[in-house]
N, C-alpha and C positions, 0 to 999 in steps of 0.2 A: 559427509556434507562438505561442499566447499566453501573455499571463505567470502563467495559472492554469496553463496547459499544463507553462509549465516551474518552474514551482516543485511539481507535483505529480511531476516529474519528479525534482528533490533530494528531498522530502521521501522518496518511495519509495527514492532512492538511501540513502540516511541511514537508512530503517528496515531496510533490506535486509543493511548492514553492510557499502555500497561504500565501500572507501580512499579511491580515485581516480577522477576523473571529466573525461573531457578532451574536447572537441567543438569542432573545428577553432582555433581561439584561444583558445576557454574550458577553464580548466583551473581543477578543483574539488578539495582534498582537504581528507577529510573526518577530525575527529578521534574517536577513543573516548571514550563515556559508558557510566558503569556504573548500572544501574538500582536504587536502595534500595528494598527489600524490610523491611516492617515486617512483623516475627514478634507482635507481640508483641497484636492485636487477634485474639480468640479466633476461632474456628470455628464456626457455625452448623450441626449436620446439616440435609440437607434431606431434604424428602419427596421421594417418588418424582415426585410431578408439579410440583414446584419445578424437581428433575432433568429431566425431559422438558422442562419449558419453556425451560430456562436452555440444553440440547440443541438444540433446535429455535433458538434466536435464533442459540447459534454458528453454525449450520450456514447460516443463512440472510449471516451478515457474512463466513463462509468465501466466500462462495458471491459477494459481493459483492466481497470485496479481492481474490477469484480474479480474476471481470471485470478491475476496475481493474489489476492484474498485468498482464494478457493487454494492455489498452486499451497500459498505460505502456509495455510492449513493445514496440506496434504503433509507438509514437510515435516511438522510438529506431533503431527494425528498417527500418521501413520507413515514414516519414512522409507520404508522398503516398497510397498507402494509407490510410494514415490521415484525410487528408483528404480522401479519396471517400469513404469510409468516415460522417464525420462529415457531410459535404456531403447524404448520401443517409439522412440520417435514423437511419442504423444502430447508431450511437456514441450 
């Protein structure tokens, strides 16, 4: 693996909300952060096609950190896979 490979590897770990993370000598544990939420910057209504569009962008970054899911999976599950996977242009 590469070192993009495995730091995409914590980073998913870390967003995901794994404890621990252990891989044959490597051992990772990871601690809790709580996210601040500013109340206090008002609301903007939208229009309906602010709505559609701002829909339409989630659905496409859904549709993206799904891939990347599925990819960090492939990496952990089953590595060699992975790199046929990657080697054949498919990744």
């Amino acid at each position: 693996m590469t070192s993009v490979d495995v730091c995409r590897i914590l980073e998913r770990c870390a967003t995901v909300k794994i404890r621990k993370l252990q891989f044959r000598d490597l051992y990772i544990e990871f601690e809790g952060t709580e996210a601040v939420v500013d109340y206090a910057t008002p609301i903007k209504p939208m229009t309906q096609e602010e709505h559609t569009q701002l829909n339409d962008a989630q659905v496409q970054r859904d549709a993206e950190e799904l891939r990347q899911i599925e990819i960090d999976e492939l990496i952990l599950t089953d590595p060699e896979k992975y790199e046929e996977l990657l080697q054949k242009g498919e990744i």
